[in-house]
N, C-alpha and C positions, 0 to 999 in steps of 0.2 A: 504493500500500500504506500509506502513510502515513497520506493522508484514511481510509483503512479502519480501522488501529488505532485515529485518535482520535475514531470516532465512535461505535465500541465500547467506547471509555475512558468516554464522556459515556451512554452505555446503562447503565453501570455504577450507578450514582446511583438507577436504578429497579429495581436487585437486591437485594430483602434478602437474598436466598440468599448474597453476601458474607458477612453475619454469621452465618451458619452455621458458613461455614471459620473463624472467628475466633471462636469457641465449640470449632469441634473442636481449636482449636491449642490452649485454654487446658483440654480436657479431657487431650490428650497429658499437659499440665504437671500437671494434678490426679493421672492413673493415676500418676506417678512420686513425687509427692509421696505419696502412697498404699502403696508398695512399700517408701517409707521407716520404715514402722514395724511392717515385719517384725522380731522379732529373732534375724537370721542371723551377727550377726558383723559383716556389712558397717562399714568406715566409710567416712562420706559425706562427699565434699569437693562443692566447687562444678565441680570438673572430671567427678568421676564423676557426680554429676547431672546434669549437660549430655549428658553421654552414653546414661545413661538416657534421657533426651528424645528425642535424637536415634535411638537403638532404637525406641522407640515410635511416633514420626513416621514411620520408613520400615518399618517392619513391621504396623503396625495403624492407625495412623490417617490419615496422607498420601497415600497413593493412594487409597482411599477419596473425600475429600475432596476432592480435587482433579477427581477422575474426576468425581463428583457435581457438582461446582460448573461443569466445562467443558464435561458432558452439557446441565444447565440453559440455559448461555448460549448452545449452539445450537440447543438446540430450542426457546427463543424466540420465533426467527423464525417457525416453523409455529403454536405457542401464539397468540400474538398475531396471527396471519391477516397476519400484513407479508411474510414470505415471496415472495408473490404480486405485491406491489408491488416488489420488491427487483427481482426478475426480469425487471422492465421496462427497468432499467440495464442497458444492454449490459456486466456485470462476469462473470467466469464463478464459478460455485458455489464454485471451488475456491480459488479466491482470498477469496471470501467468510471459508472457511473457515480461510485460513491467517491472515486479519485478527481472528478470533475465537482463535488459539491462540497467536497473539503473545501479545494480550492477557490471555490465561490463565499465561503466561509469565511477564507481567509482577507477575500475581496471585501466582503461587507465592513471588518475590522479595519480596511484599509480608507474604503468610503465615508467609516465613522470619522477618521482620522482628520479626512480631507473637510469633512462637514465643518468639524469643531474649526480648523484651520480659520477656515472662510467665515466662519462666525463670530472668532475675534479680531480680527480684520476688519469686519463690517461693524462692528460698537465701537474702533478707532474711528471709522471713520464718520460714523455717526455722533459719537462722542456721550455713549450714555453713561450713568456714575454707575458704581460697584464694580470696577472693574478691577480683581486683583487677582495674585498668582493663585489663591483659595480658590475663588470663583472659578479661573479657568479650568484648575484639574479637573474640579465638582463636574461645569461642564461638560467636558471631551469625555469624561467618564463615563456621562449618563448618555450622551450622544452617538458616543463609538458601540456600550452595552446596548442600547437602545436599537441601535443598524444590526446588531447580531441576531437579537430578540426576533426583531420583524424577520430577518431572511430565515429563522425557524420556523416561524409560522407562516411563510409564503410557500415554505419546504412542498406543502402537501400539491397546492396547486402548479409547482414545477417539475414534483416529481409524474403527476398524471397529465400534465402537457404536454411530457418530454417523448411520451407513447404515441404521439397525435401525429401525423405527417406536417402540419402547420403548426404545431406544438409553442415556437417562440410565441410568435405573435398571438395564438388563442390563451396562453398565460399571460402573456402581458396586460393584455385587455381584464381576464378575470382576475389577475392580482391588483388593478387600479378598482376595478366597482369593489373589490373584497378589499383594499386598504380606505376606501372612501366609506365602507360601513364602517369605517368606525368611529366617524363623527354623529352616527344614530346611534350607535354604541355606546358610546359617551355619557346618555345622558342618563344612564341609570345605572348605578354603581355595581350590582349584583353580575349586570351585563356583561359591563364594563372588565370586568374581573375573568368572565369566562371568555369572552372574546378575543382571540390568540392577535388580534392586532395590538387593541385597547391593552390586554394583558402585559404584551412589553414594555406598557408605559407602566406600568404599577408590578414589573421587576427594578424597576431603574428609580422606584419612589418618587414619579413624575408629580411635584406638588403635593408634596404628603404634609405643606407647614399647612396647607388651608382647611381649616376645620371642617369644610363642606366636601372636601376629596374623600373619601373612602377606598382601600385596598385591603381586599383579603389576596396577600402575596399568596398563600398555601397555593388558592384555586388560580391564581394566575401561572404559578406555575406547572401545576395540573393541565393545566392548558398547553402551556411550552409542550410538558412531555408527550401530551396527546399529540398535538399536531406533527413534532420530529415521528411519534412510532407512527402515525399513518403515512407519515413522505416514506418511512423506513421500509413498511411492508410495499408500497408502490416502486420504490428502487428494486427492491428483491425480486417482487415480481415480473420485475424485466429479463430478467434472465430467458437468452435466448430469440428474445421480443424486440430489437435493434431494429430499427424502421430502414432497411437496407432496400435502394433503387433498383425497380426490378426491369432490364432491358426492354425493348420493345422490339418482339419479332418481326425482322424483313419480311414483307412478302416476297414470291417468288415472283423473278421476271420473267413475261413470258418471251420466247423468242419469235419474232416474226419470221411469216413464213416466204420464200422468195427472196427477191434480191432486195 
């Protein structure tokens, strides 16, 4: 498994679809930046923008993006016709696959990384107060935890895309309407708890100072584990199940007859 992740690490290098996710982290940072010149009343610190961020990373923009970026790098294999060559390796499919969603694992870790970047960034330049080395860890911690959360719970619907012959793109789509529930999700704690989007914000104690938040972690992470073991059994079950292009037979030509 090891040789697997790092030679999926070294495929990396020939994705620019990487820099796609690292465009949509720093559109999250733009949309929030954006809401800041409502004038509602609000005032903005560098904590409540981070939070803003993080609202908009697991409700509209992270599952998306993740789902997009993890569709791509499996459907590679059939894109680039190697698929066909892999299969010559006595490895089974499924394993294939789980060496492709470490490494998406290891992506989302990296996209939290880029989020937080661009989030302190954007409160220089905005110039909001609390801004100190506390705050920042606090953030990138909850931001970076926060991007791992979600790509667990988007797990399931990557893993039964990935069966699909249009598999990227019909996950992409159902990981945005499945990351945009969970602003109905939201509004009821209970829900909110179970909801494997919602839930990775109440791993990461999103707003746990406000009297009015409630987080039962136990069921949110109840949640976590549900959703990894149904991507788990949908990985497994691929074994064998490789959506491999099947030629399409010549007809025969006929000869004409005479000169």
């Amino acid at each position: 498994m090891f040789r697997m992740v790092k030679t999926e690490i070294w495929k990396l290098k020939r994705y620019h679809m990487i820099w796609a996710g690292v465009f949509l982290m720093l559109l999250s940072v733009l949309l929030t930046m954006f809401s800041t010149t409502a004038l509602d009343g609000t005032v903005w610190t560098f904590s409540h923008f981070t939070e803003q961020v993080i609202k908009n990373n697991a409700t509209m923009i992270f599952p998306m993006c993740i789902a997009l970026i993890t569709g791509y790098i499996i459907a590679r294999e059939e894109k680039d016709d190697t698929l066909k060559s892999i299969r010559t390796i006595p490895v089974a499919y499924s394993v294939l696959l789980w060496g492709k969603f470490l490494v998406c694992a290891l992506l989302s870790l990296f996209f939290g990384l880029v989020s937080a970047g661009f989030t302190v960034v954007a409160d220089l330049i905005m110039g909001f107060p609390g801004l100190s080395m506390m705050s920042v860890l606090q953030a990138a911690a909850q931001i970076i935890l926060n991007c791992l959360f979600l790509y667990i719970a988007v797990m399931p619907v990557i893993a039964t895309a990935a069966r699909a012959s249009n598999g990227p793109m019909i996950g992409t789509i159902v990981a945005f309407v499945y990351g945009y529930g969970g602003m109905f999700a939201a509004g009821d704690p209970t829900l909110a708890s179970i909801y494997p989007v919602t839930a990775s914000l109440g791993l990461i104690r999103y707003r746990s100072y406000d009297p009015a938040v409630h987080w039962n972690v136990w069921i949110c992470l109840f949640s976590m584990i549900a959703a990894w073991m149904v991507a788990a059994v949908s990985i497994c079950a691929a074994k064998g199940n490789a959506p491999v292009r099947t030629a399409q037979k010549g007809g025969k030509t006929k000869t004409k007859k005479g000169w």
